[in-house]
C-alpha positions in Angstrom: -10.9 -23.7 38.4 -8.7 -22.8 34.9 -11.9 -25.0 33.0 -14.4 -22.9 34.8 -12.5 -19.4 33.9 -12.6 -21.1 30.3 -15.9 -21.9 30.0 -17.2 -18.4 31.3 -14.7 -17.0 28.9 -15.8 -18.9 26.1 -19.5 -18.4 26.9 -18.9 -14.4 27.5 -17.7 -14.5 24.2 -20.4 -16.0 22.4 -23.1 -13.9 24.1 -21.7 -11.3 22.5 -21.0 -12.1 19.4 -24.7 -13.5 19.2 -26.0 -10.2 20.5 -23.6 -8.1 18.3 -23.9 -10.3 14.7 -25.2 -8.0 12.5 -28.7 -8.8 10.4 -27.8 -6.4 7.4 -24.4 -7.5 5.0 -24.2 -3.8 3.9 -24.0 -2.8 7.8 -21.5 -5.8 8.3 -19.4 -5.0 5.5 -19.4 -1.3 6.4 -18.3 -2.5 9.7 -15.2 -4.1 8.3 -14.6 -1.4 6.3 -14.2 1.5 9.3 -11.6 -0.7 10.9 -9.9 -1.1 7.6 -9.7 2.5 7.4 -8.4 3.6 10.7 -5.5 0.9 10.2 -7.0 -2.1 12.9 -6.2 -4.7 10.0 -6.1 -7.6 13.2 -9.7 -6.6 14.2 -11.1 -6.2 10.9 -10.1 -9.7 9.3 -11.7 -11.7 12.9 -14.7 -9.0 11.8 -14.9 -10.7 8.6 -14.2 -14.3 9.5 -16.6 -14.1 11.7 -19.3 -12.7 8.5 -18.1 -15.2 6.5 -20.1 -17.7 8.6 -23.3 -15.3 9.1 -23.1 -14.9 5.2 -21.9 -17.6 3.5 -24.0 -17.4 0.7 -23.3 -13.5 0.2 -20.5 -13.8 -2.5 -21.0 -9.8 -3.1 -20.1 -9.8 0.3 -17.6 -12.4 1.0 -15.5 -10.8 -2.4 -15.6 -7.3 -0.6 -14.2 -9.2 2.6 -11.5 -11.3 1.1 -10.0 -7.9 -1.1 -10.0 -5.8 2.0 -8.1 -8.8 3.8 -5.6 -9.3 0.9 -4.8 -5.3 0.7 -4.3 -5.0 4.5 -2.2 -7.9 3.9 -0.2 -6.2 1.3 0.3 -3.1 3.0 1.7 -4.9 6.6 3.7 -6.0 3.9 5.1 -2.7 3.0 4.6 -1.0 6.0 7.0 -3.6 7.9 9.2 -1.5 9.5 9.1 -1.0 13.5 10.4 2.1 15.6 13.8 1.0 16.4 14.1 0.0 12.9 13.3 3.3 10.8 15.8 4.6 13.2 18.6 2.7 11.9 18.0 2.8 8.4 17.7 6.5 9.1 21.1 6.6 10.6 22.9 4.9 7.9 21.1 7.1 4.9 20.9 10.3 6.4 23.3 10.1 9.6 22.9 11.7 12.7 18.7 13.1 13.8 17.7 14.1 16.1 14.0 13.5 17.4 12.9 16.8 16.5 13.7 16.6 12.7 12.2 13.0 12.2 9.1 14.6 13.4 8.9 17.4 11.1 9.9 14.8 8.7 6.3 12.7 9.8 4.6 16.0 9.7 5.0 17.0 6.3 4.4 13.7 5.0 7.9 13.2 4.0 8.8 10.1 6.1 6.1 7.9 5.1 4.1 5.7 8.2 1.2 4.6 8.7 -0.9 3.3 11.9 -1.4 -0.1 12.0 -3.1 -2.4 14.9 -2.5 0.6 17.3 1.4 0.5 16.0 3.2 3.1 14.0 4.5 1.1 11.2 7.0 2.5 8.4 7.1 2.3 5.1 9.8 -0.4 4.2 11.7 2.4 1.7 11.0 5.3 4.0 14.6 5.9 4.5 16.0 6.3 0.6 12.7 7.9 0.0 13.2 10.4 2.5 16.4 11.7 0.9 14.9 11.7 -2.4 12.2 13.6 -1.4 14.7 16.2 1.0 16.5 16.3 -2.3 13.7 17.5 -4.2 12.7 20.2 -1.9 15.8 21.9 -2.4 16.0 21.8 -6.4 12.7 23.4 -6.1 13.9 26.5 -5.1 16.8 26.4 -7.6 15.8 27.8 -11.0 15.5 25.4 -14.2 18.4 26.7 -16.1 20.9 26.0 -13.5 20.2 22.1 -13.5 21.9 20.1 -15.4 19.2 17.5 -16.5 20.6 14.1 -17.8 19.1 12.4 -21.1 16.0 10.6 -20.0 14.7 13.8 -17.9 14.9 16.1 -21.4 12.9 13.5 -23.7 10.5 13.6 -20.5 10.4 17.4 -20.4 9.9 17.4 -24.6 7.1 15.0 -24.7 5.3 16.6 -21.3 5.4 20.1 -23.0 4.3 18.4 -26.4 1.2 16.7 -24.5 0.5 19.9 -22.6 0.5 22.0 -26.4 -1.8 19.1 -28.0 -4.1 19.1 -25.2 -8.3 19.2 -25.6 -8.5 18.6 -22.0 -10.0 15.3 -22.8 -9.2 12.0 -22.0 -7.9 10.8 -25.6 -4.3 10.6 -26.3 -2.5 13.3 -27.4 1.0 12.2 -27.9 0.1 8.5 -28.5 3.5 6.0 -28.0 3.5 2.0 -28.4 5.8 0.6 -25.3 7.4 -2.4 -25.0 7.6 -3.6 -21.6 9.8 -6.8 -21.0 10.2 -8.5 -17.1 12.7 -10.8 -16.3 12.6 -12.5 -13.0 16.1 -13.5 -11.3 16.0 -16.6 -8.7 18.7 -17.9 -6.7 19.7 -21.5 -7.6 17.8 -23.8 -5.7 15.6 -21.3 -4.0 12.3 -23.4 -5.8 12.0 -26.6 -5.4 11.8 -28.5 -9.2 8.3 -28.3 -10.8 7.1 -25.4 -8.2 5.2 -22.1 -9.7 6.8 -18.7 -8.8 4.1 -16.1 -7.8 5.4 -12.8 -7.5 3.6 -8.6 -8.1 4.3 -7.4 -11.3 3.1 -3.7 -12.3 1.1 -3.6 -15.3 -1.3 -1.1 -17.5 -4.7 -0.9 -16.6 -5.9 -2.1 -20.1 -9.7 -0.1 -18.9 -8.1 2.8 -19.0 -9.1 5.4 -22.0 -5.0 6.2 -22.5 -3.8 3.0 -22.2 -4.5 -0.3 -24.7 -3.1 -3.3 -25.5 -1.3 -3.3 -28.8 -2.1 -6.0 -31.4 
């Protein structure tokens, strides 16, 4: 009986997936690309499996599919944090909520979510974000002479209003600066294994851009 269920199973399956393959890799890709946007990450990497095998000789196609799989990757990555779990790391940075605040908080974009696979899913730093950002809401209101800005936020506020009094409204730089950037990576001891390569995200300019160039 269980092999019979199977089978029909199996065979339901296939019937529609024979009936539902798309002819057209624009239309297939576009396909992939509306679940990718309303956050069904799950549905749309099967989609593209699935394409992969109807277009295996696309590599226009198969490039789009793999990024879109690596990005919703990425952001389930970020976005890792479940219900009960923004609620404690609320509790500890912010203390006591109640349900009505956290969704003013969702509302005005302040406690950052997104919807993932049906799920609301939180932004891993959504909790020290959200002070920083309640923080800045209330300096707004507070006029620039009474804050006390430290050293780093004056040289900003110097070179922003220098750039602002140069400007052409064009996209060549006005204020031009050479920036040294240096990363060092910490790893506990023993954490990888002898000989093993350590991939990790880095940020890094975008050396396309018009205002920004590698140095000789």
């Amino acid at each position: 009986m269980n092999r019979n269920i199977s089978f029909l199973l199996i065979l339901t399956s296939l019937s529609w997936s024979s009936c539902n393959s798309p002819k057209d890799p624009v239309k297939a890709r576009q396909a992939v690309e509306t679940e990718f946007k309303d956050g069904n990450f799950l549905k749309s990497r099967q989609i593209a499996d699935s394409l992969k095998q109807l277009f295996p000789e696309d590599s226009l196609l198969l490039n789009r599919l793999d990024s879109l799989a690596q990005i919703s990757h990425r952001i389930e990555l970020d976005f890792s944090l479940a219900e009960t779990e923004i609620t404690e790391r609320l509790q500890r940075v912010m203390g006591e909520f109640s349900p009505g605040e956290k969704l003013t908080w969702e509302k005005q974009k302040l406690l950052e979510y997104r919807m993932i696979n049906g799920e609301k899913r939180y932004f891993k730093r959504a909790a020290t974000n959200l002070k920083l950002l309640l923080t800045h809401q209330q300096n707004k209101g507070i006029p620039f002479t009474a804050l006390e800005p430290g050293e780093t936020a004056l040289f900003r506020i110097k070179d922003a209003r220098e750039a602002v009094e140069r400007s052409d409204n064009s996209f060549a730089p006005v204020n031009p600066a050479t920036i040294r950037i240096k990363y060092t990576v910490t790893v506990d001891p023993d954490a990888v294994p002898a000989g093993e390569v350590i991939r990790c995200w880095m940020p890094w300019p975008k050396e396309s851009h018009a205002r920004q160039k590698r140095c000789p």
